[in-house]
N, C-alpha and C positions, 0 to 999 in steps of 0.2 A: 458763183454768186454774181449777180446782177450790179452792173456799178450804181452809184449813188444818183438819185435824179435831180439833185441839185442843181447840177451843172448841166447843161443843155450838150447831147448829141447829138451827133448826125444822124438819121436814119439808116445809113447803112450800117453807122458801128451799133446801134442800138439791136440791129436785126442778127450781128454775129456774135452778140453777146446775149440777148434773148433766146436764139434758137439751142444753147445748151441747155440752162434753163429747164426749156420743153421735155429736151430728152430723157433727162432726170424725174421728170414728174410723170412722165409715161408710164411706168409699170407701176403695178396693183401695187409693189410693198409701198411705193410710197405713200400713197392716198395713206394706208393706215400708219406709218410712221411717224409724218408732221402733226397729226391730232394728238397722240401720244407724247410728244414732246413739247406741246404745249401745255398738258394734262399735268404733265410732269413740273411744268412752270407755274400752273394755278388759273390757267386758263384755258379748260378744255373747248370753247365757244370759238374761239380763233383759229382761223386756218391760214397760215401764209401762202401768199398768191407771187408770183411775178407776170407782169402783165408788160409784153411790149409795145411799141411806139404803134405800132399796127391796130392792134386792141381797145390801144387807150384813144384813137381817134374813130373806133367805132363805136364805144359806149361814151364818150366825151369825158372820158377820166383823164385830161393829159396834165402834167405836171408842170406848176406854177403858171395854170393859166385857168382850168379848172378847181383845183386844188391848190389852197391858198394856206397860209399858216395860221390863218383865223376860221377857215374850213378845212379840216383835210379830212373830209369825208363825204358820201356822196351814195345815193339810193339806187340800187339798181332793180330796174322789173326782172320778176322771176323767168317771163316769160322772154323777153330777151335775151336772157343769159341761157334759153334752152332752144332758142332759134339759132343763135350762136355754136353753140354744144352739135347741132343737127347740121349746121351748116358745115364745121372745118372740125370735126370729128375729133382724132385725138389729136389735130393741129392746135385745136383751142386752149388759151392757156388756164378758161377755166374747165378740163377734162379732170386733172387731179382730185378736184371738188366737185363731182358729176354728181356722184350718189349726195351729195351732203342738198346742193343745189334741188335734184327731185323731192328729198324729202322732208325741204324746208315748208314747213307750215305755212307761213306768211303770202303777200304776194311780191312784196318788196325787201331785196337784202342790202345791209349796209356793207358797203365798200368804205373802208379806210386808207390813207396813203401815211405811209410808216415812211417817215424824213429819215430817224434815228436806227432804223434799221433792228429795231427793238426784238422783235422776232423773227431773224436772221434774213427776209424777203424786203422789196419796195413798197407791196402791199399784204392786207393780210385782209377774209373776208369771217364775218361773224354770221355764225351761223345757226344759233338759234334766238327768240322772240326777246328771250329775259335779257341775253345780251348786247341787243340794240338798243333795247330799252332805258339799262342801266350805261349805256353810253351817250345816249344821249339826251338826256335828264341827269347827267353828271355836270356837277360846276368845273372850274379849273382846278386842273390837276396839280398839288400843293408840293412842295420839295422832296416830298418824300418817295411819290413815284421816278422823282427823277435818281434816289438812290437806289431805287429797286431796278431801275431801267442799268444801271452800269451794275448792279449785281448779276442781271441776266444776260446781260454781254457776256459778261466772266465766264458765265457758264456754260453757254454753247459756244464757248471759243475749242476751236477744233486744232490740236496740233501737228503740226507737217514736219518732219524731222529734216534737217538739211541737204540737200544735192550735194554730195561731191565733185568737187570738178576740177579737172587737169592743170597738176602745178605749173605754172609760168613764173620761168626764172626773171629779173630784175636786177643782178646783182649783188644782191644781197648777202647770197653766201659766203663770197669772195669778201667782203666785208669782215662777217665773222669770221672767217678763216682769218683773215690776218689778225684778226684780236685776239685768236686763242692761242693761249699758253701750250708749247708743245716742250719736250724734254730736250735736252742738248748733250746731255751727258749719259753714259751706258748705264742700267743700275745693276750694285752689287748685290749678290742675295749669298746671306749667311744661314746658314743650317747651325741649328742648337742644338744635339743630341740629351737624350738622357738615357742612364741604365729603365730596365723594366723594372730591377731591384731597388730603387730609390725612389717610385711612385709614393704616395702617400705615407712616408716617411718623416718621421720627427726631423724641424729642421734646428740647427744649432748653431750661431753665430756666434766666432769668438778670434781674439786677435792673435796674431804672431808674429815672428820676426819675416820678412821676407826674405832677408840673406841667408836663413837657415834650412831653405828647403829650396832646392834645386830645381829651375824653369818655375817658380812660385811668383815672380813678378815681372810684367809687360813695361814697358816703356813703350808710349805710344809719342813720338818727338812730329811737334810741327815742322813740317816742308815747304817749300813753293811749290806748287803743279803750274806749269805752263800750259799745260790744256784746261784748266777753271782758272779763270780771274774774276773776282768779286770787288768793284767802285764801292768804296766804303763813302757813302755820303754824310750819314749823323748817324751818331753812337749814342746813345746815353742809357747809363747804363746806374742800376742802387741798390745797393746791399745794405743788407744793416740784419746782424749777427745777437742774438739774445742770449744771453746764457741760460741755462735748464739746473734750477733751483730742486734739489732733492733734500726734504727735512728726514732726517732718518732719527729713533731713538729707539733705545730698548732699557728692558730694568734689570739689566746686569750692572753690578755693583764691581767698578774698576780697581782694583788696585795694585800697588805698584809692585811689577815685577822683581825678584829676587832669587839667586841662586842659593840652591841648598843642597845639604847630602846628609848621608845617615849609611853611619857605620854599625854592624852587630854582631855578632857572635852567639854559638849556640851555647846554653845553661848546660851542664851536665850535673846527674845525682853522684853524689859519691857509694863506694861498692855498701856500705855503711844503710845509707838513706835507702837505698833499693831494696835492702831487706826490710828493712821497716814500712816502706811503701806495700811490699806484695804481703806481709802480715797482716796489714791495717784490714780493719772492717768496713769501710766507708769506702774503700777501691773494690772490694770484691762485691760492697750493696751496687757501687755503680756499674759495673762491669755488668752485673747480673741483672739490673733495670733497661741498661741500653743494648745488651745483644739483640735481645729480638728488633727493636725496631733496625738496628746494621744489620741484619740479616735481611730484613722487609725492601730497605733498600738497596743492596745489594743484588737480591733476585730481581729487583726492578729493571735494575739498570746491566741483566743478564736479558728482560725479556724485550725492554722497550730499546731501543736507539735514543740517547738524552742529545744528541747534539744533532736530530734533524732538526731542519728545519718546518715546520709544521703549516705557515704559508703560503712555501710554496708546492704541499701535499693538497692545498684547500681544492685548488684548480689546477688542469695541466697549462703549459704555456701555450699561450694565441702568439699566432704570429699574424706582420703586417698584410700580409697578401689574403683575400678572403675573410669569411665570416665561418664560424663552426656549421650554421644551421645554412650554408650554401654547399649543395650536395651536386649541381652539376659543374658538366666542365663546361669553361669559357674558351669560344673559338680564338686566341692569339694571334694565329698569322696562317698564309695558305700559298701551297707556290704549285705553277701551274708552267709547264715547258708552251710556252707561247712562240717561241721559233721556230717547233718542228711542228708541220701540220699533218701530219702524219696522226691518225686515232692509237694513242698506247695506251695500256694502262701501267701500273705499277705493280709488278712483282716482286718487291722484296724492298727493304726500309732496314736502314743503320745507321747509329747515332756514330759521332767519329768519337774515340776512346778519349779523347785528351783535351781537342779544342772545343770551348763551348758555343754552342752556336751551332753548328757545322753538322750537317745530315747526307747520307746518303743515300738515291735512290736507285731503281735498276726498272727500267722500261721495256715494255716487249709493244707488239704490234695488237690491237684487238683484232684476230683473225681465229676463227675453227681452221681443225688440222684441213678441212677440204679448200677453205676459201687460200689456208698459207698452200697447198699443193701446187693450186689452178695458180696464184702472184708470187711463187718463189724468186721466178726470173727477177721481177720490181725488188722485190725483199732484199737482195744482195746488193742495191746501189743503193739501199737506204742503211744507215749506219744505225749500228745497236749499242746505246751508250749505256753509263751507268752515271748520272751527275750530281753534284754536290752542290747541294742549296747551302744559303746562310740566311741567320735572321735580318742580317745587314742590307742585303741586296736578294728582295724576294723576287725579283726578275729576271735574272742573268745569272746561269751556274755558275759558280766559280770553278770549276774542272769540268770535262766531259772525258769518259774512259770510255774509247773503243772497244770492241770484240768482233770476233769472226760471224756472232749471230747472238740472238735475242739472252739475257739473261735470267734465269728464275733463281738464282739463290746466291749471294754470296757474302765476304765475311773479312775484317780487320783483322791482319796476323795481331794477337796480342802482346808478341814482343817486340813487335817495330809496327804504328799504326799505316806508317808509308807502304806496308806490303799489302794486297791484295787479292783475295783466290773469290774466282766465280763459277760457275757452272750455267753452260747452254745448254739450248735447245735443241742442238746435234748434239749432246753427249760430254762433250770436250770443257776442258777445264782450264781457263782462263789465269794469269798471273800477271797485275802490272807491281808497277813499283814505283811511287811518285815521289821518291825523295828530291829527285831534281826540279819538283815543283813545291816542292814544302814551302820555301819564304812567299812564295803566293796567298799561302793560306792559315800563316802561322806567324805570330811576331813574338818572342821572347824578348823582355828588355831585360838591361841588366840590373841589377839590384833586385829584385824581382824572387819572392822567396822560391823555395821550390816546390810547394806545398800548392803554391796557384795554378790556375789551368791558363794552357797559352790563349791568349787572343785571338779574337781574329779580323782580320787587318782586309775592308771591304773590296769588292773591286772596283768602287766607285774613286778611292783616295788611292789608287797604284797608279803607275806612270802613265802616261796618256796612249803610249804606244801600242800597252799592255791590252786597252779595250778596245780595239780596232776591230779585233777578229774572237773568235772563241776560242781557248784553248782545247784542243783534244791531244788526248793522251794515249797514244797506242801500247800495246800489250807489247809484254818482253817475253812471253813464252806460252804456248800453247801446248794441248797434251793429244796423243795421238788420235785420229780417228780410227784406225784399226784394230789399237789393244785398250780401248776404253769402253764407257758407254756407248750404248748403241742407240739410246734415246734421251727423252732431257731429264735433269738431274734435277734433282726435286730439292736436295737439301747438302748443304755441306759445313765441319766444322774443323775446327786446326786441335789437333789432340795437342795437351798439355805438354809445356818445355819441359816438365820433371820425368819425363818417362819414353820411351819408343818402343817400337815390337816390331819384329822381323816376319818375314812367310808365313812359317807359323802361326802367328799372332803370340807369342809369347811376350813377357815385357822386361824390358831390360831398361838400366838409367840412362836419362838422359846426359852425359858431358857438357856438351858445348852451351844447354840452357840456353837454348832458342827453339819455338817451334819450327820444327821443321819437316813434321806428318799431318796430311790432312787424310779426313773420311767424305765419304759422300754415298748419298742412295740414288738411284733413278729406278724409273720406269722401268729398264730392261729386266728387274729382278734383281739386282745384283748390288751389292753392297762393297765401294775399294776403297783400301788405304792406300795412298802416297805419300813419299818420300821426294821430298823436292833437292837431295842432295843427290851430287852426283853419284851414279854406282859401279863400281868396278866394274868391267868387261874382261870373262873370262880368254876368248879370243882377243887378238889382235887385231886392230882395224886395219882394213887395205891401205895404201896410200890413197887411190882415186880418193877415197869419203875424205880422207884428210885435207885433201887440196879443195873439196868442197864448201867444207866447213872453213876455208879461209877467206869465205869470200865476206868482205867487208860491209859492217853492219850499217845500216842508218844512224845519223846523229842525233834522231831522234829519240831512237830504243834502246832503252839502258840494258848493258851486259848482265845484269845479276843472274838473270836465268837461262843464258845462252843455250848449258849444255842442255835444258828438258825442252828447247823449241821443236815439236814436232815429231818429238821421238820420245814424250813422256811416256812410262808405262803404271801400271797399277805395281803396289808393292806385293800385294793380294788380293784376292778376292773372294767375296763371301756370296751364297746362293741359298736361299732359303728354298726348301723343299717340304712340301706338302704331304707329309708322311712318308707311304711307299708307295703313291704315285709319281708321275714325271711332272706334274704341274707349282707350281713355283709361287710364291710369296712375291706378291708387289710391291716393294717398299717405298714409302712417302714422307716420310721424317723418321729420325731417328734423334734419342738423348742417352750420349755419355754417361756414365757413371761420377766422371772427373770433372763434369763441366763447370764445378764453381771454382776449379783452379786453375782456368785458361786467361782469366784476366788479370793483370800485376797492378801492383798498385801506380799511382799516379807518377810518387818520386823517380820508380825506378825508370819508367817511359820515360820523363821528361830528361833523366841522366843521360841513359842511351841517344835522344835525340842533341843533348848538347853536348856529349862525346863524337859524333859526327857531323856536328859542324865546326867543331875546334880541329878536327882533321885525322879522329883516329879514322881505325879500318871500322866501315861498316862488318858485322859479323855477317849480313848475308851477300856481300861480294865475296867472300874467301870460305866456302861450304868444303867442308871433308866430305870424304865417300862416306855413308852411313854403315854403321857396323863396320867399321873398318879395324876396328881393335876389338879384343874379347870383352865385352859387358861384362858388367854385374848384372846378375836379375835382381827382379823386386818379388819380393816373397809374399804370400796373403796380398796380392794383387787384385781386386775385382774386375775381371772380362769382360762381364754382363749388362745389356744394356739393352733398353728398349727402344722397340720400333712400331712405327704404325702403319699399314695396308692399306691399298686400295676399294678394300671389300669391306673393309672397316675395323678390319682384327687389331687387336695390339699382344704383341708378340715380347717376349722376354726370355732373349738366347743370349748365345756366347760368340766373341770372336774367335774364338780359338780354334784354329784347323785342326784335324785328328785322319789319321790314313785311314784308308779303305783296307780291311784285309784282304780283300781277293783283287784287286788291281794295285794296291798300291800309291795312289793317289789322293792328294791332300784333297779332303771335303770338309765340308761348316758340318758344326755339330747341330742335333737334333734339336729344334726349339725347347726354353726349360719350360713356357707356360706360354699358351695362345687362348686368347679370350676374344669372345664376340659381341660385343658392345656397344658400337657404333653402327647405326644405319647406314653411311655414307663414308666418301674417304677423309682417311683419320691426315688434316693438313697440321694439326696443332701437337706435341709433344714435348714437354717442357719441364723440367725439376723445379722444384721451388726456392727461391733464393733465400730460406732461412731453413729450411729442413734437406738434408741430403737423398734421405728418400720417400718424398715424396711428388707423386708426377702428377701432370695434367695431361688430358689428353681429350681434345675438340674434333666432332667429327659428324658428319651428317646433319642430325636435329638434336645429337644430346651432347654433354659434358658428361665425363668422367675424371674422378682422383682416386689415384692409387698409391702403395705403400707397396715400396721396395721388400721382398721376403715376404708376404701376404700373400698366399696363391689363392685362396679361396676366392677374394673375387675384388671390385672395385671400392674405397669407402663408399664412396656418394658417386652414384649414378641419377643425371636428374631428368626429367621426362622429355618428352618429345617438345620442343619449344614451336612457335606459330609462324618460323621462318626457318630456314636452313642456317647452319652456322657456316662463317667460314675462315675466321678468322682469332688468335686469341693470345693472351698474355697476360704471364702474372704479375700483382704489385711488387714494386722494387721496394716499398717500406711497409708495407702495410701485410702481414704474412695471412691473413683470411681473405685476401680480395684478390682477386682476378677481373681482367675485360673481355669481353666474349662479341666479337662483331659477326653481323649477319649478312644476310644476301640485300636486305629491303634498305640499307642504310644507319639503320640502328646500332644502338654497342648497348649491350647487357652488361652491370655492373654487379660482379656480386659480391656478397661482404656474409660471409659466414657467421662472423657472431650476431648477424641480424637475421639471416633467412638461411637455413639448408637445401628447402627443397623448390626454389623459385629466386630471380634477381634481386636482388635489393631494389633496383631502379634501373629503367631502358630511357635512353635519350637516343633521339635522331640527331644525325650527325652528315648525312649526301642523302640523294636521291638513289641513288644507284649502289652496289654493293661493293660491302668492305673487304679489301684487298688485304689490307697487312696491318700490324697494329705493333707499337714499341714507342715501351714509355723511356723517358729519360729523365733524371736526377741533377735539377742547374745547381742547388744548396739544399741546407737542411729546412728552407724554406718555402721554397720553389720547386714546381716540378711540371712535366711537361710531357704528354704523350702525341706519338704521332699517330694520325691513321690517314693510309692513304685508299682510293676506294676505285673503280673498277675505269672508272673515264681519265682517271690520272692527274688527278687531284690531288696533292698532299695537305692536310690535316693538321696543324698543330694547333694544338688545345691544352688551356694551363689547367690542371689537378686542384679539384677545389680543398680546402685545409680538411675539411671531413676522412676524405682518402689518401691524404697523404701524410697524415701524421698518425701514430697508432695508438691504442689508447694502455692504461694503464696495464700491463701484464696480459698484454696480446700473444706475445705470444707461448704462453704459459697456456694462455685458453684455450690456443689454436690449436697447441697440442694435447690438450687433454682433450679435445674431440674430437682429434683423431684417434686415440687412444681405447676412447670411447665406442668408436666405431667399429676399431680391431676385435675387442670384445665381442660385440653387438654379432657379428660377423663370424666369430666362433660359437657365440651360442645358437646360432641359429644352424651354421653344421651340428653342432651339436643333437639339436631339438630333430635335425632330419634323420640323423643316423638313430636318434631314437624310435621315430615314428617307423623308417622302414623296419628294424627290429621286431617292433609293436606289429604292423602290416605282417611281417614273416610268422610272427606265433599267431594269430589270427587265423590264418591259411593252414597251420597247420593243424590249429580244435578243428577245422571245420573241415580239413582233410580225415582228422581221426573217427569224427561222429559219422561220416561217409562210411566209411573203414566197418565201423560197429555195428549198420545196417545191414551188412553184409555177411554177419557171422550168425543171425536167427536163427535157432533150431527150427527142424520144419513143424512138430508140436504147434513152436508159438508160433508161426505163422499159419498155418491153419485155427488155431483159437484168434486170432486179430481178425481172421477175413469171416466169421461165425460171426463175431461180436459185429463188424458191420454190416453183416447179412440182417441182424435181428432188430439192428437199430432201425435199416431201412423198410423193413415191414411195419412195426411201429409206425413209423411217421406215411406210410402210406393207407394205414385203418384210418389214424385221426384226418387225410386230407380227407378217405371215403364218407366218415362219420357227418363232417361238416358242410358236405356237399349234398347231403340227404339221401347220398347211392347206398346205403346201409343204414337199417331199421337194427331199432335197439334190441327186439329179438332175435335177429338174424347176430348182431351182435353179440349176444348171451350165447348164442348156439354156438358162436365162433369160438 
């Protein structure tokens, strides 16, 4: 913009602030942009001009000498302004207005000089006839143009947003730093805990004695601190205490208490009156009016219950946690091994038996058998744990258990939860023992019923020295690579303390009432039981081995299991065989018959555990040889027990060894029943924890339930689902529901008395796919399952009140359809053995009427092939007839 001509310039600053000006008015858009924006103001007639110092002493427009504040306006010939125009081209400042100038009618244009800058230039020229005209035959301009002139300021005010530019210190900060308030003291940070079980809980405020309950009152006593001192300058300080007025009244009518009593005794008739009573008429009309209705009421209260309660029959009990009509689960917590960077996932998931809180998991590496081949070497310097998460501390295991290599399956003794059995990935069967880490992970106080589940005691609140490093836990006894599996063990379980079996597999009682035989299946085919008790040696050992085995142990690894370090063997073994070929059954889980009697109740665990820290003998430091004395057997014993294949079979045999007659040699008995059911390998095998037999079994794309003694086939087999299954488990309260995890991240929940043949409901739960699933049981209110998924992600998710509480005579229903099903299942053998029967007489009318054409006299067969001879003549007159090759007297002659 042009500065103001007010003020007199120089010619040179006039010419460096002129010639931008120019450059701007140069191009086409402008010409048509300044009319339009006058157009837009109410005065398309105007053209703003800047004209400089140069210009204005050619046409004699110069400022305050020409142009006065009683003239500021001035005529210019047309033809001037176009000799001009011809002369300095588009130097000229009136080039912008070139076209406006050619095709002004007139021969003279008014030039105006704009003081106020009204339409954003110095000058501005009017460019058609009407517009000079009415300028100048106008009077003085009244106060109102002077309102419109600062309204039109406003308007073509153009805005510049500000330059940034480089901070330049002053001092100033140093200023505010010394004024600002900065802290002088450490600050303390207190953590508030609360139970999960006391969330939205009724709360209750009420008084007591404090001396009557033990650590129930703090004393917090003022001190001096010599590192905070606080100048008390002025105190003033006002209480004023109201008393809280409560008018209470009610319209019980008081009166005054008094003691009383009341003595009686019973009237008796004499033997006199009793005859006379049972003569009278008036006792036997009564007797005979009210039996029926004492009878009436008597059957009543033979069919109803009079002292239920009827209330609380209206509704079943809601508990705090959840809504009924909330059907999923809610993700709780999720623990993720952030210290080993190593890619694992999780192969196997265990809640700990006793403590709550307290889970374990077993990690392997994510590799194919070719990629573990090519990085074995790497594989050996990486350690293969099994670690122990807590709700308390979802970052930091509270234990990590060594092994010689990766694990896939293993399992809490359930007569001491400190003992431990795993199975790798070479074969070999793993055994720690963490007693000597139990106060790590367990706090018993005393007073403390025994009905409660221990503690657990974080690792954030243990001694300082304790978190320095991670604890790892080495194994106390490994089992042979020679006389064991030869590949990884897919599944393993501790047979029940009530019982043991020898070579054989026979079953004899257990004494000492601890477990002390596990089972396991692998890959190689083969199915062993061990004995982790020492076993007699019929030889003598050398001395060399005995000076070997003296060689002293680490103070790390506890002795319980010395004598099976290394030299564990199987107590038997079992091989499944494929008829009377040489190929062999792959077994991948298997389920007990006894499995619901592996686990003791809570009292006797926590006994056992506080008999061993009061200082008895733990029972599995001092193990007898097994069979060491002559057993009792157990009689009507069941052997039988199911297992699932690779192929997808599920198989239902016996342990029991039985000789060969022609070699003599202990072999497994023939399978009692092999079904093919499963597309895929069967990973899921499981009894149900309120029916003894009945099993699940997850494999491929489908589910199947089965019933123990039912050979005919599975109840409910369901279709092929839209992912692979891989994972499952059934409800621990709830006896129709089962969880079903898949490959995509999903978990299928199903609920039988809602759906048989399809989930009740799928909810996503990871990206990637589920590895292992196991619910856990915190109260009869609370409940919690884990699922962990293929990236090594653990899962815990709370059980919404829908599935974990059961309804009215669940399982009453549960089993009447299964029940149902058994039927269902024999009539339909039924219906087949009827049809093929049906099929067989069918075959044989129509073998007999076969039979009967066979036996024609030749008589009748010669009259049948006449009778067709004659027919066929017949029908070949009438084609002749109607084809016209035959006249009706040739006809007649015929």
């Amino acid at each position: 913009m042009a500065p103001k001509p007010q003020k007199p310039k120089s010619p040179k600053g006039g010419r460096k602030k002129g010639a931008p000006g120019k450059k701007k008015q140069v191009p086409s858009d402008n010409e048509e942009q300044v009319p339009v924006s006058m157009e837009s103001m109410g005065h398309p007639e105007i053209f703003p001009l800047v004209l400089t110092t140069k210009t204005q002493e050619i046409f004699n427009c110069r400022v305050n000498e020409d142009f006065t504040g009683e003239q500021p306006y001035k005529l210019l010939k047309k033809e001037d302004i176009i000799e001009d125009l011809h002369n300095r081209a588009a130097v000229s400042d009136f080039y912008p207005v070139k076209k406006i100038v050619q095709e002004y009618p007139g021969s003279e244009l008014l030039l105006v000089y704009d003081k106020d800058f009204k339409y954003g230039l110095n000058f501005y020229l009017i460019g058609t006839e009407e517009g000079k005209e009415s300028y100048l035959n106008a009077s003085e301009a009244p106060e109102e143009p002077e309102e419109h002139k600062e309204h039109v300021i406003e308007d073509i005010y153009v805005y510049k947003p500000p330059v940034s530019k480089p901070w330049v210190s002053l001092g100033s900060e140093k200023e505010i730093e010394e004024q600002s308030v900065k802290e002088s003291t450490k600050q303390i940070t207190y953590m508030i805990s609360r139970k999960r079980s006391a969330f939205g809980a009724p709360i209750k405020f009420s008084d007591h004695n404090a001396s009557s309950i033990k650590d129930a009152y703090i004393e917090c006593t003022a001190y001096p601190d010599k590192n905070f001192t606080v100048k008390q300058l002025e105190k003033d300080v006002g209480m004023q205490v109201v008393p809280k007025v409560n008018d209470i009244s009610t319209q019980t009518k008081w009166t005054y208490p008094k003691n009383a009593s009341t003595q009686y005794y019973p009237r008796e008739f004499s033997e006199e009156e009793k005859e006379t009573l049972g003569q009278s008429k008036s006792l036997t009309d009564f007797l005979n009016n009210v039996s029926v209705s004492v009878e009436i009421a008597l059957q009543q209260n033979e069919i109803m219950n009079a002292f239920i309660d009827d209330w609380k029959c209206l509704a079943e009990e809601e508990g705090t946690f959840g809504d009924k009509t909330d059907t999923h689960l809610k993700e709780y917590q999720s623990f993720t091994d952030l210290h080993n960077l190593t890619e694992k996932t999780i192969t196997c998931v265990s809640w700990h038996p006793t403590i709550n809180g307290l889970i374990a998991v077993s990690v392997a590496v994510r590799l194919t058998f070719e990629d573990r081949v090519h990085s074995s070497g790497k594989l050996l310097l990486q350690p293969s744990l099994i670690l122990f998460w807590s709700f308390s501390d979802p970052i930091h295991p509270q234990l990590m258990l060594e092994s010689p290599d990766d694990i896939f399956c293993f399992e809490f003794c359930p007569s001491d939860p400190n003992i431990i059995a795993g199975g790798c990935i070479n074969g070999q069967i793993v055994l720690w023992d963490i007693t000597a880490h139990a106060d790590r992970i367990e706090n018993i106080k005393t007073g403390v019923s025994r009905s409660k589940k221990a503690t657990l005691k974080p690792m954030f609140l243990l001694e300082p020295e304790s978190n320095k490093e991670a604890m790892y836990i080495r194994h106390c006894a490994v089992s042979s690579i020679e006389n064991g599996h030869k590949k990884v063990i897919t599944d393993i379980h501790w047979l029940s303390d009530t019982f043991e079996i020898n070579r054989m597999g026979s079953v004899f009682e257990n004494r000492s009432e601890i477990c002390c035989q596990l089972v396991t299946c692998s890959a190689d085919c083969t199915i062993c039981f061990w004995d982790i008790r020492p076993q007699k040696s019929l030889t003598p050992q050398p001395t060399e081995k005995k000076k070997e085995e003296s060689i002293e142990i680490p103070y790390d690894i506890p002795s319980t299991f010395l004598h099976l370090d290394l030299s564990w063997k199987p107590l038997t073994k079992i091989r499944l065989s494929k008829g009377e070929t040489s190929l062999e059954h792959c077994p991948t889980k298997i389920s007990l018959s006894e499995e619901h009697l592996l686990y003791k109740s809570q009292e006797k665990v926590l006994v056992q555990g506080k008999a061993t820290k009061v200082g008895e003998i733990n029972p599995y430091q001092n193990l007898e040889a097994g069979l060491a004395n002559p057993l009792k057997p157990i009689e009507d014993f069941s052997t039988k027990f199911f297992t699932g294949t690779e192929e997808g079979e599920v198989i239902y045999t016996d342990w029991k060894m039985e000789r060969d007659p022609d070699t003599g040699r202990l072999m497994a008995k023939k399978p009692v029943n092999l079904y093919t059911v499963h597309d895929g390998a069967v990973h899921t095998i499981q009894r149900s924890p309120f029916y003894k037999d009945i099993i699940l079994t997850i494999g491929g794309w489908n589910v199947a339930i089965w019933k123990e003694g039912v050979v005919i086939g599975p109840l409910l087999q369901s279709c092929c689902a839209p992912k692979r299954y891989t994972s499952g488990h059934w409800s621990l309260t709830r006896p129709g529901v089962f969880y079903v995890g898949r490959e995509d991240g999903y978990i299928d929940i199903w609920d039988l008395l809602e759906k048989t043949h399809e989930p009740a409901q799928s909810q996503n739960i990871c990206v990637t796919m589920i590895t292992y699933i196991k619910p856990w049981t915190l109260s009869a209110r609370q409940q919690f399952i884990a699922i962990a998924d293929y990236y090594g992600t653990l899962h815990i998710l709370e059980i919404p009140w829908t599935l974990s509480h059961p309804s009215t005579n669940e399982i009453a229903s549960v089993n009447y359809y299964f029940e149902r099903e058994v039927k269902h299942l024999e009539y339909v053998e039924q219906r087949k053995k009827i049809r093929e029967q049906e099929k067989q007489e069918m075959d044989l009318e129509t073998e007999k009427k076969k039979a009967k054409t066979y036996h024609k006299s030749k008589e009748q067969l010669e009259a049948e092939l006449k009778m067709d001879y004659d027919n066929y003549l017949e029908l070949e007159k009438t084609i002749l007839i109607n084809l016209g090759l035959i006249k009706v007297s040739e006809k007649d002659i015929l």
